[in-house]
C-alpha positions in Angstrom: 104.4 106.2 94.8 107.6 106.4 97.3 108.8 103.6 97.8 109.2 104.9 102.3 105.2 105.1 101.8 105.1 101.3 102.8 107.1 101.8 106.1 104.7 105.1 106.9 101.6 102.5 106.4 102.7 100.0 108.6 103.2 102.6 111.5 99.5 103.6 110.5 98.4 99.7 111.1 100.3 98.9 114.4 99.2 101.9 116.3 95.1 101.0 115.4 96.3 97.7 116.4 97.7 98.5 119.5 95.0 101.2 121.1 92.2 98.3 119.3 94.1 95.0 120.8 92.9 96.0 124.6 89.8 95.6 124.2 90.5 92.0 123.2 87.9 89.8 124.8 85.8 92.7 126.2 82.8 92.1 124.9 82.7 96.1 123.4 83.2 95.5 119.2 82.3 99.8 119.5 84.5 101.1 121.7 87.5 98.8 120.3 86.5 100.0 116.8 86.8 104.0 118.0 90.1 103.2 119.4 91.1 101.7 116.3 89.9 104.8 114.2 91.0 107.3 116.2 94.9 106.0 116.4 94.8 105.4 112.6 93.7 108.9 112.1 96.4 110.5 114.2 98.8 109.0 112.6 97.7 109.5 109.2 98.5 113.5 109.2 102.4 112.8 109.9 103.1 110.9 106.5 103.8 113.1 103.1 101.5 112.6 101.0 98.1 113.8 99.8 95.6 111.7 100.5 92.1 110.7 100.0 89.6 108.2 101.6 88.0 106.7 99.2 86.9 103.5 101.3 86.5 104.5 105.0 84.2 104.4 107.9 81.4 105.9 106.2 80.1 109.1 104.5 80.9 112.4 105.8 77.8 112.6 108.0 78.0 108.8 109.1 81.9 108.9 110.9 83.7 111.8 112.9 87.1 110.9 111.3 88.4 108.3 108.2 84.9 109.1 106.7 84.7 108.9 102.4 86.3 112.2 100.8 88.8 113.0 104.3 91.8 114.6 103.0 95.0 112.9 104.9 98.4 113.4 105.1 100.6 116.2 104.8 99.3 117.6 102.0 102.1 117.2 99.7 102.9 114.6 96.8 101.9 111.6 96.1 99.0 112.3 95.4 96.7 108.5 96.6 93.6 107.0 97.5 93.2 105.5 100.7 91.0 102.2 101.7 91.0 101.5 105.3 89.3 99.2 107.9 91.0 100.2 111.0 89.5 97.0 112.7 89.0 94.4 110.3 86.7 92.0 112.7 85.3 94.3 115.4 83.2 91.4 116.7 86.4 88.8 116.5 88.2 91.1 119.0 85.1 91.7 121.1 84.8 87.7 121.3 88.7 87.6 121.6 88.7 85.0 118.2 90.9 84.7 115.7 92.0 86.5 112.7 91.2 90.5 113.5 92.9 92.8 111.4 94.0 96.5 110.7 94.2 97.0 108.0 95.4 100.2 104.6 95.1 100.0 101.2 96.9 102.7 99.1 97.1 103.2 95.1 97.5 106.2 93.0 94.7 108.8 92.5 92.0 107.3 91.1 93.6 103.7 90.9 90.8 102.3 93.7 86.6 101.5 92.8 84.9 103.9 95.0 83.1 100.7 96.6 79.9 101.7 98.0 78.4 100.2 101.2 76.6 97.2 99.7 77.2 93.5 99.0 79.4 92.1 97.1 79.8 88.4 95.7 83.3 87.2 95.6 85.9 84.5 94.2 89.6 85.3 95.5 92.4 82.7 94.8 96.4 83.1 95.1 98.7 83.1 92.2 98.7 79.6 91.0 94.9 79.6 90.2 94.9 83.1 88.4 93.3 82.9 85.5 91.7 79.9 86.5 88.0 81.5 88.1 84.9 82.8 86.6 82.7 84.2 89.4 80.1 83.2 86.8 80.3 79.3 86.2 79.2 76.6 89.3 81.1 76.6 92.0 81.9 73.0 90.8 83.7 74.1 88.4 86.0 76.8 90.1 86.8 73.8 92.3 87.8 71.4 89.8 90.1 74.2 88.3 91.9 75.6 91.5 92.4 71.7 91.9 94.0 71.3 88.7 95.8 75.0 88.6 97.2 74.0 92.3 97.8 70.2 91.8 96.0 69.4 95.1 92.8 66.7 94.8 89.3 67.6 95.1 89.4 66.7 99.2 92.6 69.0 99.7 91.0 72.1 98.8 90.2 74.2 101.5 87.4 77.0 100.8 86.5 79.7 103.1 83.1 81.3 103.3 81.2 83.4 105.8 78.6 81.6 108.1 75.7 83.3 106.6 72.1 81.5 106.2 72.3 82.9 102.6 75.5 80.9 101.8 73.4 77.3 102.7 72.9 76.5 99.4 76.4 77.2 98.3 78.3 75.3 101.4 75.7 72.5 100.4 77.5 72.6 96.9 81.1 73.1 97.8 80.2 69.8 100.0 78.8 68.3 97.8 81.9 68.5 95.2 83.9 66.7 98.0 86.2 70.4 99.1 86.5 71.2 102.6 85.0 74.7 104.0 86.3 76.5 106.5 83.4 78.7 107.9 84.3 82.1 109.4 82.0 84.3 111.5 83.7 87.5 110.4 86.9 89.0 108.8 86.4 88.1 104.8 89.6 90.5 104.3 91.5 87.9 106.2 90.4 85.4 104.2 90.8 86.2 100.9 94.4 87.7 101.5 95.2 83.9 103.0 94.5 82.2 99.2 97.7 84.2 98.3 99.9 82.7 101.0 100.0 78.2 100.6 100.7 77.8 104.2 97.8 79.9 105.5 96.0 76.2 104.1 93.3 78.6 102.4 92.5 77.8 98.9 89.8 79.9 97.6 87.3 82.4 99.6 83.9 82.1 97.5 80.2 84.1 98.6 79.1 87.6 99.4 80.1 90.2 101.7 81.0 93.9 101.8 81.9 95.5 98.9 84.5 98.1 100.7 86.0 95.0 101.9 86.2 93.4 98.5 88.3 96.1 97.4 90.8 95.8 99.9 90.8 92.7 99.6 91.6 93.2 95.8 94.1 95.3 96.5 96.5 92.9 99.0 95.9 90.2 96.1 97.1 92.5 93.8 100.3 92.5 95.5 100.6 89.1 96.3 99.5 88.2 92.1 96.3 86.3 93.1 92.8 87.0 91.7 89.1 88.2 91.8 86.6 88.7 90.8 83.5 90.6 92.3 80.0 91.3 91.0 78.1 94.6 93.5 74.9 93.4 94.7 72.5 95.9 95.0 69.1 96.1 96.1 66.9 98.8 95.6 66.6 101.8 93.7 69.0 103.7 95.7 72.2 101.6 95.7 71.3 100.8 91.8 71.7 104.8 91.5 74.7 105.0 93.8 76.5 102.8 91.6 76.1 104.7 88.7 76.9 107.7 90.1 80.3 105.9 90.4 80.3 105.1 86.5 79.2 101.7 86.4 76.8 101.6 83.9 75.8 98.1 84.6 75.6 98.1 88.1 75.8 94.1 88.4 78.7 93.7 85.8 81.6 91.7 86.5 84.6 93.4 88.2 88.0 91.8 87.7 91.4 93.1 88.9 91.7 95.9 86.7 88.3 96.9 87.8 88.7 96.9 91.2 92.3 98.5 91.6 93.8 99.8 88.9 97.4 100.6 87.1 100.4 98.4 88.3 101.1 99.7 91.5 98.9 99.5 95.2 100.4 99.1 98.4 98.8 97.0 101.1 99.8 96.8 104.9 97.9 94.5 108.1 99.1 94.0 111.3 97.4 91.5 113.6 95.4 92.8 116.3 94.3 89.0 117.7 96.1 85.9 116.2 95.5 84.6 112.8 97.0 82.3 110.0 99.1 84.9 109.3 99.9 87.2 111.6 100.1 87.2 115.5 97.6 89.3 117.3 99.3 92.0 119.4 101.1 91.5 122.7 101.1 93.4 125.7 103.7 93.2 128.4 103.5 96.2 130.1 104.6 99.1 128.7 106.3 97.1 125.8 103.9 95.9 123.1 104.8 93.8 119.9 102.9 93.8 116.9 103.3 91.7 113.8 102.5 92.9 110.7 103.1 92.8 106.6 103.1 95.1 103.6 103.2 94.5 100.3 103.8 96.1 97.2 102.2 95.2 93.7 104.6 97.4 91.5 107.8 95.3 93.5 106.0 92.1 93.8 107.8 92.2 97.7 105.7 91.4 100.5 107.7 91.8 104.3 107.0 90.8 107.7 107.9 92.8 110.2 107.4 92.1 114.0 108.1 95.3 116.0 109.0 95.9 119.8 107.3 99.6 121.1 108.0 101.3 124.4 105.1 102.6 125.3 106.9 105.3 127.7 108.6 106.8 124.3 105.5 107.3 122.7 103.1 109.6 125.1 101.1 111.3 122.4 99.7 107.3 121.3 95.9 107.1 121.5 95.5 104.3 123.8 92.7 105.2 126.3 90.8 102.4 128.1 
């Protein structure tokens, strides 16, 4: 892939940011998520390459635009597959909370898992603990190596974990082994790129989610040279046949990196729509905006922030209605 892909990304993810972010606090998770989606996609057809969704907004019937199969791009080489969530954490933004993202994930043809919309269980660490996990041994366990892989004590570990009713028993355990959780209400993207950065605090992001997420998710850690490792979830006859379709003989096997995102190369980019660990949300003063955002390559191993200033009177054609 080129290497001026990454800076075309970035634009992608500060203009959903920017037409999502004002509808912080409105109470309307919808009508920031259309916003979101409908500056990604305009943006998408001005950068050369050919492109397909492969994790998107839906099926073809399901979403109007970024929907699974879309074609994007100019329509000339390289040839990639897209994962996007152009608001990663509608309902953070609605509520005005933390950590809401938007969010591309870009590899070579066929280098992404064509995730389908089902759960997922999940273990994501950063790079001090790979090789460490085993999505199938206790949690006990994973804790006691992430605390010897990271040289931190049992009590220092923070894990993160959606506040679900089906994570009880798991949270009972994780307390239990003497780790501190951080529950989140939404935004397990967030999370698991955090394990990869030490002064995000995060340690390890352990229970089930979305799989489309997952492999985002995957992808960001694939830059940053963390780990997981993912098991699809599904739960009736349908998704077990879904999954197949996508060559997984074994629907519930184990997915590591190399299952998830293939080859050596994937490029991820976020920028912050509300504030987070990691990034600022965006600000508006105005008709000048500032976003903060980062990419990061896997086949590099560089990751760059970037906080940009936009006049909002240079850019007419930006989707920003409200």
């Amino acid at each position: 892939m080129e290497r001026s892909l990454s800076m075309e990304l970035v634009r992608v993810t500060e203009t959903a940011a920017i037409a999502s972010g004002r509808w912080m606090g409105r109470g309307k998770k919808d009508e920031a998520d259309e916003a979101a989606t409908t500056a990604m996609r305009s943006l998408f057809d001005t950068i050369p390459m050919r492109g397909t969704v492969v994790i998107g907004e839906g099926e073809m019937d399901e979403a109007p635009m970024l929907y699974i199969g879309e074609k994007l791009g100019l329509g000339y080489l390289p040839e990639v597959d897209i994962a996007v969530d152009p608001l990663e954490g509608t309902n953070l933004v609605a509520k005005g909370m933390w950590n809401a993202l938007s969010v591309v994930a870009v590899s070579e043809r066929g280098g992404l898992l064509h995730a389908p919309d089902m759960y997922m269980e999940k273990i994501a660490v950063g790079p001090k603990a790979i090789g460490k996990i085993d999505i199938d041994a206790p949690i006990v366990d994973n804790l006691h190596a992430v605390a010897q892989a990271t040289g931190k004590d049992m009590e220092d570990l923070v894990v993160v974990i959606l506040d679900r009713p089906r994570h009880e028993r798991l949270i009972n355990e994780v307390c239990q082994a003497g780790a501190r959780i951080k529950l989140i209400s939404d935004g397990d993207v967030a999370a698991a790129i955090y394990t990869g950065f030490e002064d995000t605090g995060v340690d390890l992001l352990v229970g089930t989610g979305g799989a489309p997420e997952g492999v985002i998710a995957a992808a960001a850690l694939k830059c940053l040279g963390g780990e997981m490792q993912a098991r699809l979830l599904p739960e009736d006859d349908e998704q077990y046949e879904r999954c197949r379709s996508m060559g997984l003989s074994e629907p519930k096997q184990v997915l590591r990196m190399n299952d998830l995102v293939k080859g050596d190369d994937a490029i991820f980019a976020a920028t912050g729509v509300t504030d987070g660990e990691l990034l600022r949300g965006v600000r508006y003063q105005g008709r000048i905006v500032t976003t903060h955002s980062v990419v990061m390559r896997a086949k590099t191993g560089t990751i760059r922030f970037m906080e940009a200033t936009h006049r909002l009177e240079k850019k007419p054609n930006l989707p920003m209605k409200i």
